[in-house]
Every structure is written in structure tokens, then in C-alpha cells.
C-alpha positions as CSV (number, residue, x, y, z in Angstrom):
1,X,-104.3,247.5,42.8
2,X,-106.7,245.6,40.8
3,X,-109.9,247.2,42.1
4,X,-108.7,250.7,40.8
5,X,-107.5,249.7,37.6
6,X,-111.0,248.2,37.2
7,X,-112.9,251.0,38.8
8,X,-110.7,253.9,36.9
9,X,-112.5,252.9,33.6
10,X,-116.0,253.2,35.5
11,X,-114.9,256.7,36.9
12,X,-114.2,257.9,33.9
13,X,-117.4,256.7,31.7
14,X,-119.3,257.9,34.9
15,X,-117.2,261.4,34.8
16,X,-118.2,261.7,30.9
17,X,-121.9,260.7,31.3
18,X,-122.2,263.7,33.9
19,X,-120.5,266.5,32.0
20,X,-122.5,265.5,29.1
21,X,-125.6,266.3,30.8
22,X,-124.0,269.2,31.8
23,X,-125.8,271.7,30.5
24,X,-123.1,274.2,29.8
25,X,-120.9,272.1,28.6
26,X,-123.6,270.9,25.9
27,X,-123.8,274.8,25.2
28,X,-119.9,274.8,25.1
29,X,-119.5,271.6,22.5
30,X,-122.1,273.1,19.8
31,X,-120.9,276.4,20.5
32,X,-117.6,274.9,19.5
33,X,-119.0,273.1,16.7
34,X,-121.0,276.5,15.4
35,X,-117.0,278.1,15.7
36,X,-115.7,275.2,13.5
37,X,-118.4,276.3,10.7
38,X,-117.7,280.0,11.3
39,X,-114.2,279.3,11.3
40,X,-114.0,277.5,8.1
41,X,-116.0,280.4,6.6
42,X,-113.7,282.7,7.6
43,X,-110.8,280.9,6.4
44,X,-112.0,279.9,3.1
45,X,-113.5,283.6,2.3
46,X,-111.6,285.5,4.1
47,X,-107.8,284.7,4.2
48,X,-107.4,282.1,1.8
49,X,-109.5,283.1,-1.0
50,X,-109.3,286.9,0.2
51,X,-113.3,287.6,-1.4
52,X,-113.8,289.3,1.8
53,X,-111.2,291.7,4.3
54,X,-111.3,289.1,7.1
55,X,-113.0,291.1,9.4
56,X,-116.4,290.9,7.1
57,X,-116.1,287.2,6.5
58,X,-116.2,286.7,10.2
59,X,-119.7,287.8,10.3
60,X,-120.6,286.0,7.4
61,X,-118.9,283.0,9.0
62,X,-120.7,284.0,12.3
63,X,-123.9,283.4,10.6
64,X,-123.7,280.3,9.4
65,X,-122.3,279.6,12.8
66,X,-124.9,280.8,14.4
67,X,-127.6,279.0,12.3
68,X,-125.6,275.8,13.1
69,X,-125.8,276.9,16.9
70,X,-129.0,277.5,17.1
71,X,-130.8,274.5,16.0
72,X,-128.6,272.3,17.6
73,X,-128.7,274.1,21.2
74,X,-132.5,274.0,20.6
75,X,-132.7,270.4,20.1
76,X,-129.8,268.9,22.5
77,X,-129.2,271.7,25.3
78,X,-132.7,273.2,25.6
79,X,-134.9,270.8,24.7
80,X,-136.1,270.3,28.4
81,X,-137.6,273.9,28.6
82,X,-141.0,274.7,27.8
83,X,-140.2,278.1,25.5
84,X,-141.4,280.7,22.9
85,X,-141.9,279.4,19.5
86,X,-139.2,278.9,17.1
87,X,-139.4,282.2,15.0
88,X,-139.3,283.7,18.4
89,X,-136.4,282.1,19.8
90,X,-134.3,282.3,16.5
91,X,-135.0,286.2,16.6
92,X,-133.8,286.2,20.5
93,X,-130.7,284.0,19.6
94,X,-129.9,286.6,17.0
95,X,-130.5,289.3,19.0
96,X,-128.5,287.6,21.8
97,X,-125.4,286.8,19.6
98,X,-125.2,290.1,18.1
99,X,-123.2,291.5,20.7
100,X,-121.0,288.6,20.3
101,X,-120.5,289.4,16.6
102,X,-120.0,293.0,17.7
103,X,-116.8,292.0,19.9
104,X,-115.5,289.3,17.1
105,X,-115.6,291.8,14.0
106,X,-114.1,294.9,16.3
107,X,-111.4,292.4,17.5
108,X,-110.8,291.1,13.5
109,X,-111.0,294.9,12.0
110,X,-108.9,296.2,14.5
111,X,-106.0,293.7,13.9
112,X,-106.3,294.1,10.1
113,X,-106.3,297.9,10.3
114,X,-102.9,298.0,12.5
115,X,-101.4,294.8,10.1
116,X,-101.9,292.6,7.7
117,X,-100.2,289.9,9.8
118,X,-102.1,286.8,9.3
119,X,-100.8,285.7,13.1
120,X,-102.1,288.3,14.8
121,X,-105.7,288.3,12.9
122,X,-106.2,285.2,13.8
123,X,-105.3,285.9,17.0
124,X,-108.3,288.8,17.3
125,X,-110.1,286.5,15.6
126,X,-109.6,283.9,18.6
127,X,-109.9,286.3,21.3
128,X,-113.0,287.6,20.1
129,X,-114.7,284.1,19.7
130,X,-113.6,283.6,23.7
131,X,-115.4,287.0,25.2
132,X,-118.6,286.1,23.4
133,X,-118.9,283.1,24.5
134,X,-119.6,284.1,28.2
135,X,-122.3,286.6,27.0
136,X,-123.7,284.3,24.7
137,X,-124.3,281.8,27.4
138,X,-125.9,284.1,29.2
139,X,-128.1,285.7,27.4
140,X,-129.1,282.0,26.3
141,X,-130.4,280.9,29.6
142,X,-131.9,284.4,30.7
143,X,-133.8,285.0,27.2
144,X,-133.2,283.0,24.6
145,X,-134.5,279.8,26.2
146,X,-135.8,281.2,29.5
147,X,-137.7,278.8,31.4
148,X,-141.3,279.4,31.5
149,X,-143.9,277.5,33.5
150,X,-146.8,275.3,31.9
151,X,-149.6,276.9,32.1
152,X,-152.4,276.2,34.2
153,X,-155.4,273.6,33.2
């Protein structure tokens, strides 16, 4: 009984050190993190503040989220790729996310035109964030940081 008591701790920091080289899940935790900056954008302009009708201050949210996103999927979750240059790649990235901005503000601006139930905004708001996220992800590893071979010497 001793053995697995020791051995659970070493499953579990072995278990952690795999999904973190995971790339996906790297993708996922930034992505998460770009979502806490959107987020608090969208709060602070949007609902509490009211400057914008939520469903623009999710896209202004979005793109400091997406800033945020980019340069830290660049460094940590694509850094093992050799790629296009960085003007390039931001371009692609915004081009990629786009769509994902597309389904979050239709989401948002549908909810506030049917109510002005705070509830059920942020409810669009959360349901939009969740079907970008799988075309994000992959328009990431198709285009934004496609995987292109050295070249030749």
C-alpha cells in the first residue's frame, strides 16, 4: 500500500509534465489566458461600465485577447516550427481568428437584441468563446504556424 501512495505522487507529476508538452493543451491554457483578458475587457467596458453594447466590447476585448494569444502561442506552443515571419504570422492569426470573432459577437448581439438579461449574454458570450476555439486551433496548425521544412544547403 506503500508503493502506491509513493508512486501516485510520481504518476501524477509525470501525468502533468506530459500534457504540458501537449501541444494542444499549451494552445488551450493561453487560449484560456487570451479569454481572461478578453473577458475582463468585456466586463469592465461592456456590462459594468456600459461604454459599449456588450456585443462591441467583445471584439474590442477579443483583440486584446488575441494580441495576448498570439505572442504567447508563438513563443511557448509553436516555437518548435520553422515559420513565416512575424508580420506574417500575426496577419494569419488575425485572419484565422476572425471567424472566431464572427461567431462570438453574433452569439453576444443576438442575446442582447432578444434581452437585456445579463444571464443569458453572458451565456452567448460563453458559448461563442467555446465554437471558436475548435476553429481557432485549427486554423493555427494548418496556417497560422504551418510547419515548413528547412530549406536546402
Amino acid at each position: 500500500m506503500n508503493d502506491k501512495l509513493i508512486s501516485m505522487p510520481e504518476f501524477a507529476t509525470r501525468a502533468i509534465y506530459r500534457a504540458s508538452r501537449s501541444r494542444i493543451m499549451r494552445v488551450a491554457f493561453f487560449g484560456g489566458f487570451g479569454v481572461i483578458v478578453q473577458t475582463i475587457v468585456f466586463e469592465i467596458v461592456g456590462i459594468w461600465l456600459g461604454l459599449l453594447r456588450p456585443s462591441l466590447a467583445t471584439l474590442l476585448g477579443a483583440e486584446f485577447g488575441i494580441i495576448t494569444n498570439f505572442f504567447l502561442n508563438n513563443r511557448f506552443s509553436f516555437n518548435d516550427r520553422t515559420h513565416a515571419p512575424l508580420p506574417m504570422r500575426l496577419l494569419r492569426f488575425h485572419a484565422v481568428v476572425s471567424g472566431s470573432l464572427f461567431i462570438q459577437w453574433l452569439c453576444v448581439f443576438t442575446a442582447e437584441s432578444l434581452t437585456a438579461n445579463t444571464w443569458v449574454i453572458h451565456g452567448a458570450y460563453a458559448g461563442g468563446i467555446l465554437l471558436g476555439f475548435i476553429s481557432n486551433y485549427t486554423g493555427y496548425r494548418l496556417w497560422v504556424w504551418k510547419h515548413h521544412e528547412e530549406p536546402a544547403v
